[in-house]
PDB file with one MODEL, atoms N, CA, C and O in Angstrom:
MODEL        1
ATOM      1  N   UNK A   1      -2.267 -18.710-143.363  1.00  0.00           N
ATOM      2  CA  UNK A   1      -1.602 -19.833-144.005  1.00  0.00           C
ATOM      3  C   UNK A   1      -0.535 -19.311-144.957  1.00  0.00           C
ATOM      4  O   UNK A   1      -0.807 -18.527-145.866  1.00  0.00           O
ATOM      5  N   UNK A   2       0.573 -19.732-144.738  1.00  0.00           N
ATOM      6  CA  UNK A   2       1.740 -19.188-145.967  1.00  0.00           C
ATOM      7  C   UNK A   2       1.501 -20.147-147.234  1.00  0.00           C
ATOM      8  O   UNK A   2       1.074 -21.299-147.316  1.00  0.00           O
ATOM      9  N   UNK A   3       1.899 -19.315-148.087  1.00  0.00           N
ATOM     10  CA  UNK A   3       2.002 -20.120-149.776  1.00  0.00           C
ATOM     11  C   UNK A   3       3.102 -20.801-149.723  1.00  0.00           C
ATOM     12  O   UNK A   3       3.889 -20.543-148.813  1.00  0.00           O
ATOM     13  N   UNK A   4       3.439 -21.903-150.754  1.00  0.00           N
ATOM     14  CA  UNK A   4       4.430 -22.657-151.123  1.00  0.00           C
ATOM     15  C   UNK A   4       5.302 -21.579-151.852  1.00  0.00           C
ATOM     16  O   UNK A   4       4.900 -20.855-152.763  1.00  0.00           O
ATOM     17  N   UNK A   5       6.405 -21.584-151.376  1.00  0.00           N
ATOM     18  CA  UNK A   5       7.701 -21.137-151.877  1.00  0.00           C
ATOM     19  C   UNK A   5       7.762 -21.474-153.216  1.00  0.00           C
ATOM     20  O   UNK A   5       8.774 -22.068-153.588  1.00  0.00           O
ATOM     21  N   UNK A   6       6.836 -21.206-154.073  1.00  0.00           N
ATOM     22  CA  UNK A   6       7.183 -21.915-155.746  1.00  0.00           C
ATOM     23  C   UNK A   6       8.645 -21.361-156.398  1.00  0.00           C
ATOM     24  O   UNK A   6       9.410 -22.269-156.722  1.00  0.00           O
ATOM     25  N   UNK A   7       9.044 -20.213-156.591  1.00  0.00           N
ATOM     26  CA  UNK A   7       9.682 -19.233-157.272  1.00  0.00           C
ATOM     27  C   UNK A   7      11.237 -19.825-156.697  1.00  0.00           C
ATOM     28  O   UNK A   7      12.152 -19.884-157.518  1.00  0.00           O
ATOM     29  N   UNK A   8      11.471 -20.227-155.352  1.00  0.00           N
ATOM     30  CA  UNK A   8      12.492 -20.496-154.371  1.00  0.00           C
ATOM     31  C   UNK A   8      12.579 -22.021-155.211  1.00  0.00           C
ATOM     32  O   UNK A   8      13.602 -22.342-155.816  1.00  0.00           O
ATOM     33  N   UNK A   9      11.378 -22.886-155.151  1.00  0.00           N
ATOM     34  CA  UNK A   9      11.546 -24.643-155.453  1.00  0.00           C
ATOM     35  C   UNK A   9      12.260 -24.553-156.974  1.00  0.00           C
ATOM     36  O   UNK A   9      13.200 -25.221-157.407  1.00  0.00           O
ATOM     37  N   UNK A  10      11.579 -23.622-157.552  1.00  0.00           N
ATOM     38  CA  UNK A  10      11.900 -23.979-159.637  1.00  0.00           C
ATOM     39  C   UNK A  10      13.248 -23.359-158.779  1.00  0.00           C
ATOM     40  O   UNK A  10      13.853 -24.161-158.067  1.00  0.00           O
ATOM     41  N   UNK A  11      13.719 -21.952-158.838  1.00  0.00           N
ATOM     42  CA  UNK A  11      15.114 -21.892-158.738  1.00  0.00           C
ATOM     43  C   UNK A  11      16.042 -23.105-158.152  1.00  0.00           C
ATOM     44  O   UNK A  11      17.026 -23.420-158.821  1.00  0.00           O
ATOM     45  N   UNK A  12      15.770 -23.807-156.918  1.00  0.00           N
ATOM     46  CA  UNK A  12      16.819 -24.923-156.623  1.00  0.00           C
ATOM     47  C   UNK A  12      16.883 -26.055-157.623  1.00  0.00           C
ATOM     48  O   UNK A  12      17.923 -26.466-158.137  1.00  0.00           O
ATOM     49  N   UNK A  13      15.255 -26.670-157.923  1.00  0.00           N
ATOM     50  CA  UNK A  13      15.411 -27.738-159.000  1.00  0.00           C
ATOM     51  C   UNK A  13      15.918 -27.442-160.052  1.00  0.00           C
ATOM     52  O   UNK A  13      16.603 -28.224-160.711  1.00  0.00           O
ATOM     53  N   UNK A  14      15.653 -26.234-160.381  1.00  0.00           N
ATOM     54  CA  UNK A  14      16.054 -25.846-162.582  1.00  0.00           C
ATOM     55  C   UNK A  14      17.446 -25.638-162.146  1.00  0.00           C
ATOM     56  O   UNK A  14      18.195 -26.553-162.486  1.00  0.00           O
ATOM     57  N   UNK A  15      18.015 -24.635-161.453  1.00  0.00           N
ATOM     58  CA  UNK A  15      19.147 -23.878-161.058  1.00  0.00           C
ATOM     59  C   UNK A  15      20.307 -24.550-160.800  1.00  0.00           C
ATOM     60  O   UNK A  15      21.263 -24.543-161.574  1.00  0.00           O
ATOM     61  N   UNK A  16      20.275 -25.218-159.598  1.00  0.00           N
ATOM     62  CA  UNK A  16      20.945 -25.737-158.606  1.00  0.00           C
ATOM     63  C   UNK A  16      21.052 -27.412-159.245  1.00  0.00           C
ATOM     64  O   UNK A  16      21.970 -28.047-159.766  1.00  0.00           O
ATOM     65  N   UNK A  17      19.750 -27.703-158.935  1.00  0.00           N
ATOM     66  CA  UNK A  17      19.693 -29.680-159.603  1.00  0.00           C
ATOM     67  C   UNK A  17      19.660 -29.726-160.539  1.00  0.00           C
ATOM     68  O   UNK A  17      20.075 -30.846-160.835  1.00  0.00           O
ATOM     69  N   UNK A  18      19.282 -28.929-161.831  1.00  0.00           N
ATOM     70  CA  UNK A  18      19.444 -28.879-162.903  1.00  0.00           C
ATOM     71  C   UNK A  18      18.213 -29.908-163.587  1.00  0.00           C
ATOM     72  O   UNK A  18      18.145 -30.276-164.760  1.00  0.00           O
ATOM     73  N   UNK A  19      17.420 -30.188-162.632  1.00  0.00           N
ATOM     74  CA  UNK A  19      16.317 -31.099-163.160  1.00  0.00           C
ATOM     75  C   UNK A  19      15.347 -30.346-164.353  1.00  0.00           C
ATOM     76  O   UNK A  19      15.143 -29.166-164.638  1.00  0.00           O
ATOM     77  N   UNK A  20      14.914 -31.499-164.835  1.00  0.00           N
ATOM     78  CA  UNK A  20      13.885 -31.103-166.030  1.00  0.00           C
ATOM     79  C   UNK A  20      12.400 -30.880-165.339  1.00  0.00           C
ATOM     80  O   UNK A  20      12.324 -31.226-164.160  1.00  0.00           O
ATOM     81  N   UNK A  21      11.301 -30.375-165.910  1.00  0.00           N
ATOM     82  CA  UNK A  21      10.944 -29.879-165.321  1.00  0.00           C
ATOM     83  C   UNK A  21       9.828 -30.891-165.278  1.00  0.00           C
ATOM     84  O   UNK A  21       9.139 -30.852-164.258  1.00  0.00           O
ATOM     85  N   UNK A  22       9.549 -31.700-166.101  1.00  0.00           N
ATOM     86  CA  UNK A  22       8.982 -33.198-165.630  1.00  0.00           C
ATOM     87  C   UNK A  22       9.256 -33.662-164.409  1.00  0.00           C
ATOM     88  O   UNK A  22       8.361 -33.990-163.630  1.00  0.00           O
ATOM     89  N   UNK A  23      11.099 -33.765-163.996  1.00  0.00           N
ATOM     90  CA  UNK A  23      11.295 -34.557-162.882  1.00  0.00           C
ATOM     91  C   UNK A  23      11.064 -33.466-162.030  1.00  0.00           C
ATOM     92  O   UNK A  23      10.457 -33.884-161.044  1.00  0.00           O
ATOM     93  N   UNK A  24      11.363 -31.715-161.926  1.00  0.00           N
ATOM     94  CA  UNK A  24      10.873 -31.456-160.697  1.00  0.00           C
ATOM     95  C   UNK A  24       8.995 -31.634-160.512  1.00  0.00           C
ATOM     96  O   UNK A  24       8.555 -31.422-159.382  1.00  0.00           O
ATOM     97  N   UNK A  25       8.189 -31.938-161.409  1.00  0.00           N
ATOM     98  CA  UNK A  25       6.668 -31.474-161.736  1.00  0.00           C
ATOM     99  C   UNK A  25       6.340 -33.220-160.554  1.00  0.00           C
ATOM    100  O   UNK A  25       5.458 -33.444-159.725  1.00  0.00           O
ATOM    101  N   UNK A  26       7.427 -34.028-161.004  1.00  0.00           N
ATOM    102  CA  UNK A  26       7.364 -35.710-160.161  1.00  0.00           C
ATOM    103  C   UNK A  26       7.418 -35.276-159.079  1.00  0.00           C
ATOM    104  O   UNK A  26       6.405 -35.540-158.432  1.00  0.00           O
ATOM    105  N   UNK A  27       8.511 -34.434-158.300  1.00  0.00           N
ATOM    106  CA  UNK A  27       8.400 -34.832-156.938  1.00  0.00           C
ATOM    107  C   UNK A  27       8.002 -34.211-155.989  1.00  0.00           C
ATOM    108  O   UNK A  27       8.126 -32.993-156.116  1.00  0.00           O
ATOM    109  N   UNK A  28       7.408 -34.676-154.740  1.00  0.00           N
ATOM    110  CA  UNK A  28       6.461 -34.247-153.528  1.00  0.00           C
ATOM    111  C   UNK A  28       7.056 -32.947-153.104  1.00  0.00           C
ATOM    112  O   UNK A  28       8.255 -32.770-153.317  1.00  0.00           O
ATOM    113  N   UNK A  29       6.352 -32.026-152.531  1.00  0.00           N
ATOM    114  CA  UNK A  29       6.662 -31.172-151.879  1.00  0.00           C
ATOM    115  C   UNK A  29       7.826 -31.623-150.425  1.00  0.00           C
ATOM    116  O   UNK A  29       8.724 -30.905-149.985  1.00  0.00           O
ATOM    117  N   UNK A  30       7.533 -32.655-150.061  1.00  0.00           N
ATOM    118  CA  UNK A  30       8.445 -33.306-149.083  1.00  0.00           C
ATOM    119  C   UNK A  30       9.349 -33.792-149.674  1.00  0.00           C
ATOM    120  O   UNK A  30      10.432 -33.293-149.367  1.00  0.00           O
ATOM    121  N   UNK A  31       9.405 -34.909-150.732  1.00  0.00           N
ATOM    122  CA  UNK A  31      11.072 -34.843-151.528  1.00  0.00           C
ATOM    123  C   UNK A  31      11.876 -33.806-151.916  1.00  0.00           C
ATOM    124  O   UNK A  31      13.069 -34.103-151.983  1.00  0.00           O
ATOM    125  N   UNK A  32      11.481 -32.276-152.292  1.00  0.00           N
ATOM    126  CA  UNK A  32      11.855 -31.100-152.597  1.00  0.00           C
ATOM    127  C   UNK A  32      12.047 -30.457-151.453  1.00  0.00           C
ATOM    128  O   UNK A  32      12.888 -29.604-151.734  1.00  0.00           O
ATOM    129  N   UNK A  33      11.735 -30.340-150.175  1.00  0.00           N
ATOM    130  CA  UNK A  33      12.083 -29.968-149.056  1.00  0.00           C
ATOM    131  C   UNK A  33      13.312 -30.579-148.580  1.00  0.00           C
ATOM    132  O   UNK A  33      14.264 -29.922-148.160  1.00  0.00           O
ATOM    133  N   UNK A  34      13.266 -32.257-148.675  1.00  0.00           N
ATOM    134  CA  UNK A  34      14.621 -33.195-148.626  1.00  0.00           C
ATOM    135  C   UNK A  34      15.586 -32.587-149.073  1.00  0.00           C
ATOM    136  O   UNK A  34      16.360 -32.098-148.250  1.00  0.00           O
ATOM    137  N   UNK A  35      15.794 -32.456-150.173  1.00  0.00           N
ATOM    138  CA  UNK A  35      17.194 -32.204-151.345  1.00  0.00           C
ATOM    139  C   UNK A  35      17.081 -30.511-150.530  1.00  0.00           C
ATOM    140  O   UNK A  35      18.067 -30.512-149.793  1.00  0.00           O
ATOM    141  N   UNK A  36      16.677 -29.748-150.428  1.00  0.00           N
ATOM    142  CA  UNK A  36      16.689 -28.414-150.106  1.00  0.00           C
ATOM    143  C   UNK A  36      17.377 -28.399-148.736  1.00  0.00           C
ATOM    144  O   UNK A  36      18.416 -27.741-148.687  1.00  0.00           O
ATOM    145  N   UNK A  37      17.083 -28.847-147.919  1.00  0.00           N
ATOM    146  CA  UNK A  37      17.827 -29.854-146.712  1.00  0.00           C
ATOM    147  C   UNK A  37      18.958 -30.077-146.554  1.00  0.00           C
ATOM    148  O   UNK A  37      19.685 -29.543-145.716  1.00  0.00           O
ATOM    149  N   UNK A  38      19.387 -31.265-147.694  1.00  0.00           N
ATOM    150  CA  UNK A  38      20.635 -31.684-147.631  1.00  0.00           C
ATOM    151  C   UNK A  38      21.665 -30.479-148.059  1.00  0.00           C
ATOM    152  O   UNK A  38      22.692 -30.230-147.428  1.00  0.00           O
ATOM    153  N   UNK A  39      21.199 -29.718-149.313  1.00  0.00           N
ATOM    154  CA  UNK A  39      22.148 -29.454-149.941  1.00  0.00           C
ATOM    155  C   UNK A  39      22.281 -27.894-149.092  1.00  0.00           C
ATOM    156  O   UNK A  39      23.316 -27.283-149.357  1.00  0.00           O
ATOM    157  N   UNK A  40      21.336 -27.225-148.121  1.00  0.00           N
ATOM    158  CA  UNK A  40      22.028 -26.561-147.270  1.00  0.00           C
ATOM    159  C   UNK A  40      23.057 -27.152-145.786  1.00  0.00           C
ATOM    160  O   UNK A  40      23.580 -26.232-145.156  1.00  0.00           O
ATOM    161  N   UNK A  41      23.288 -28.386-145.338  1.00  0.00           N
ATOM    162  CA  UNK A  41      23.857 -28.749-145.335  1.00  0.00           C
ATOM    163  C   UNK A  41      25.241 -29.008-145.600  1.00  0.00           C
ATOM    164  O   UNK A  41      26.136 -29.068-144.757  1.00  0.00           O
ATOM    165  N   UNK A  42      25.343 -29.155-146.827  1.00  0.00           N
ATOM    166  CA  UNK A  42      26.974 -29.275-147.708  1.00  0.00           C
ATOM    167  C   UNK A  42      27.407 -28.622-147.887  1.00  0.00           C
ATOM    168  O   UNK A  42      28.636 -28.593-147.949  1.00  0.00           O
ATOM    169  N   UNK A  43      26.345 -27.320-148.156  1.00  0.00           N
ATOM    170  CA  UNK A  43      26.795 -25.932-148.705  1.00  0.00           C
ATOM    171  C   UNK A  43      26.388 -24.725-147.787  1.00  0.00           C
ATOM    172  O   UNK A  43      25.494 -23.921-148.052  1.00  0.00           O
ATOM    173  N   UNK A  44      27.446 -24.720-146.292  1.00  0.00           N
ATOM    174  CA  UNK A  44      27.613 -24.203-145.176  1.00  0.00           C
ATOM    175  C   UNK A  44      27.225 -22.310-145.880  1.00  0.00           C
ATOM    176  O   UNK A  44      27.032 -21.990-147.053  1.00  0.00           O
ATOM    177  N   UNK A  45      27.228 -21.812-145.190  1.00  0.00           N
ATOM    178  CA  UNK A  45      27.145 -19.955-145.207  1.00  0.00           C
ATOM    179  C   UNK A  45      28.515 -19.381-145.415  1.00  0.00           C
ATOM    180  O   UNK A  45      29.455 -20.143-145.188  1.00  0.00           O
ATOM    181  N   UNK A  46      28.710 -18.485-145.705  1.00  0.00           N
ATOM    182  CA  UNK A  46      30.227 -18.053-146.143  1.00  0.00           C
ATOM    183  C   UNK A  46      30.426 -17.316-144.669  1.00  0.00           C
ATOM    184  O   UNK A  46      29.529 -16.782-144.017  1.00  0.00           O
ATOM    185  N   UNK A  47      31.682 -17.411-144.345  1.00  0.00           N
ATOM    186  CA  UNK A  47      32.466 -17.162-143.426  1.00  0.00           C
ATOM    187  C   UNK A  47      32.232 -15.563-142.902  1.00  0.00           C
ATOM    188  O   UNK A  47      32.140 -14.708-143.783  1.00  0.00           O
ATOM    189  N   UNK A  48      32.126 -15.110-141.351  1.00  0.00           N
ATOM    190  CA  UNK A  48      31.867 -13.619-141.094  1.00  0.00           C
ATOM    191  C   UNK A  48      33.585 -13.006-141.779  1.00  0.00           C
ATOM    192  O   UNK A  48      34.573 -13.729-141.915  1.00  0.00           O
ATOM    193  N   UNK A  49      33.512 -11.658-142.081  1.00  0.00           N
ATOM    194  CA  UNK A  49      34.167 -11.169-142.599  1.00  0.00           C
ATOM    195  C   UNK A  49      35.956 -11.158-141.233  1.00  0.00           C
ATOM    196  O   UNK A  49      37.165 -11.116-141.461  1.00  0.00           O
ATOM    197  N   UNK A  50      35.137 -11.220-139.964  1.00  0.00           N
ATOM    198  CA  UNK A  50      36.071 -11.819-138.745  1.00  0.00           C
ATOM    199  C   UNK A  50      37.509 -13.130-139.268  1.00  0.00           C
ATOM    200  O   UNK A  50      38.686 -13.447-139.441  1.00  0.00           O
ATOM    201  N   UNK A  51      36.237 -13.365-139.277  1.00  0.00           N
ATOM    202  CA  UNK A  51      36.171 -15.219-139.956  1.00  0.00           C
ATOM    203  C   UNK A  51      37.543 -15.252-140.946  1.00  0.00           C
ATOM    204  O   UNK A  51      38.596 -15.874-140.810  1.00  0.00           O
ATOM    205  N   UNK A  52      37.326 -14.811-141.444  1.00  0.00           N
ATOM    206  CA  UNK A  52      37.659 -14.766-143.103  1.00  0.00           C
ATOM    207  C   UNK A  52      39.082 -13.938-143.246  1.00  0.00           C
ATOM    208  O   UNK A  52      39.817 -14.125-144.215  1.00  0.00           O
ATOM    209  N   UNK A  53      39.383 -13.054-142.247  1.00  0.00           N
ATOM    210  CA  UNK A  53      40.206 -12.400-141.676  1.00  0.00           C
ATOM    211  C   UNK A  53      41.725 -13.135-141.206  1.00  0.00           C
ATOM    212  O   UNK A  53      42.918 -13.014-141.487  1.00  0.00           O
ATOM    213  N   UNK A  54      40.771 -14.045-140.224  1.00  0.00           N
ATOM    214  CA  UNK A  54      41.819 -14.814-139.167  1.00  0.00           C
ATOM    215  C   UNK A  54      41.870 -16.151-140.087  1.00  0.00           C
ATOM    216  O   UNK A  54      42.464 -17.111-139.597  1.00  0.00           O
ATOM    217  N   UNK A  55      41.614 -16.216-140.667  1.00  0.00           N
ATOM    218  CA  UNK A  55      42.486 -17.288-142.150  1.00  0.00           C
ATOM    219  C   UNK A  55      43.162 -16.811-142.792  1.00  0.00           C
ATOM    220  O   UNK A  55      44.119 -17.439-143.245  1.00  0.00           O
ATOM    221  N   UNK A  56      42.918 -15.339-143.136  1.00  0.00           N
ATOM    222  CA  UNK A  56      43.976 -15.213-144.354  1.00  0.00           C
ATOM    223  C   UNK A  56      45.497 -14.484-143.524  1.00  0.00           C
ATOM    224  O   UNK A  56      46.609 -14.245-143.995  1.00  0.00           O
ATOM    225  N   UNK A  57      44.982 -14.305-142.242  1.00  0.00           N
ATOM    226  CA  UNK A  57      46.413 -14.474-141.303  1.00  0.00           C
ATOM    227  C   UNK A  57      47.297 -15.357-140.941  1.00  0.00           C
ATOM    228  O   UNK A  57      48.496 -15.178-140.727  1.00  0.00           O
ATOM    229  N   UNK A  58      46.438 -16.702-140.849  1.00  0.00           N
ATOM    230  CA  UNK A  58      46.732 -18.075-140.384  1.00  0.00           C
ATOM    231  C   UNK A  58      47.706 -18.461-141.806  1.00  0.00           C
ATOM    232  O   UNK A  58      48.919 -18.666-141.790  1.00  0.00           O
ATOM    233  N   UNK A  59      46.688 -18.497-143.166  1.00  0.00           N
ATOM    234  CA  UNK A  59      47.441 -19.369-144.242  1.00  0.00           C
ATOM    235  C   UNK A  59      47.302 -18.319-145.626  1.00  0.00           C
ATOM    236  O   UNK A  59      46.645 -18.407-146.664  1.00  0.00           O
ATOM    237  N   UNK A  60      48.425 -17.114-144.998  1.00  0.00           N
ATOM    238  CA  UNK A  60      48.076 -15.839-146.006  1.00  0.00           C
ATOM    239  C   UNK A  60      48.500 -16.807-147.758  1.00  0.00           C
ATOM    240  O   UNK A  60      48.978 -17.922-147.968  1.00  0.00           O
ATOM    241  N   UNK A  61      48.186 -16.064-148.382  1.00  0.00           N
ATOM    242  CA  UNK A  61      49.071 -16.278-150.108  1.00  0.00           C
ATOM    243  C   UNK A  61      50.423 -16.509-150.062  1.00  0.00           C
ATOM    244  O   UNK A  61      51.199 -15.684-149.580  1.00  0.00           O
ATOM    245  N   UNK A  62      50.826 -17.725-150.596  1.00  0.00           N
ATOM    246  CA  UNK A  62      52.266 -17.699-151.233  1.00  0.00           C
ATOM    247  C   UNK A  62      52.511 -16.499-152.378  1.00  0.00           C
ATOM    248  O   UNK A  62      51.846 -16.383-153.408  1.00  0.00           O
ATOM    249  N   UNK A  63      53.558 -15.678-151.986  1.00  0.00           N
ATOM    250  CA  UNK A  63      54.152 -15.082-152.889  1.00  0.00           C
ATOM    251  C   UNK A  63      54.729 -15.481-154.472  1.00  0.00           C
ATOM    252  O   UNK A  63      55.953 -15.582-154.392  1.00  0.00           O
ATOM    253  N   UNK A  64      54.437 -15.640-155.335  1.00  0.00           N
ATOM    254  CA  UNK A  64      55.586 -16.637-156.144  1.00  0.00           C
ATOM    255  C   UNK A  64      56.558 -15.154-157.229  1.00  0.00           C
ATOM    256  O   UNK A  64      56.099 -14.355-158.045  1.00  0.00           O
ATOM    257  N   UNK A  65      57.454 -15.281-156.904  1.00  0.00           N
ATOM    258  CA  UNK A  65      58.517 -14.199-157.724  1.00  0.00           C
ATOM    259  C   UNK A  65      59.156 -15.523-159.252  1.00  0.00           C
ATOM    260  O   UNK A  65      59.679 -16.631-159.374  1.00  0.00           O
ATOM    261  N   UNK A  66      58.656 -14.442-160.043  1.00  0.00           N
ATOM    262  CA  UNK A  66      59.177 -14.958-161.440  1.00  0.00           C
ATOM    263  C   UNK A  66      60.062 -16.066-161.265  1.00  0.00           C
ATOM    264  O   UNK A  66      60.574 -16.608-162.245  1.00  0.00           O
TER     265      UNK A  66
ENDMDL
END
């Protein structure tokens, strides 16, 4: 049987949601899985270094001269 990720939940609620620790102590292990959910979701993985490459080819830096 695996343990509950405690150490992972306080970091997203305190960290991330910024909740108090009343409101994270309120909610279900399934409402805290929810929000953990969404907000990987919104907040995609950073780009392979490939990736990240063929953008800064596509829409390099404007230069700006004095």
């Amino acid at each position: 049987m695996n343990r509950f990720p405690w150490a992972e939940a306080m970091r997203l609620a305190f960290g991330l949601m910024r909740l108090s620790p009343r409101d994270f102590w309120a909610l279900t292990p399934r409402e805290l899985a929810a929000v953990a959910e969404a907000l990987a979701w919104v907040a995609p993985t950073a780009p392979s270094r490939a990736a990240l490459d063929q953008l800064m080819q596509k829409f390099p830096d404007a230069r700006r001269d004095g």
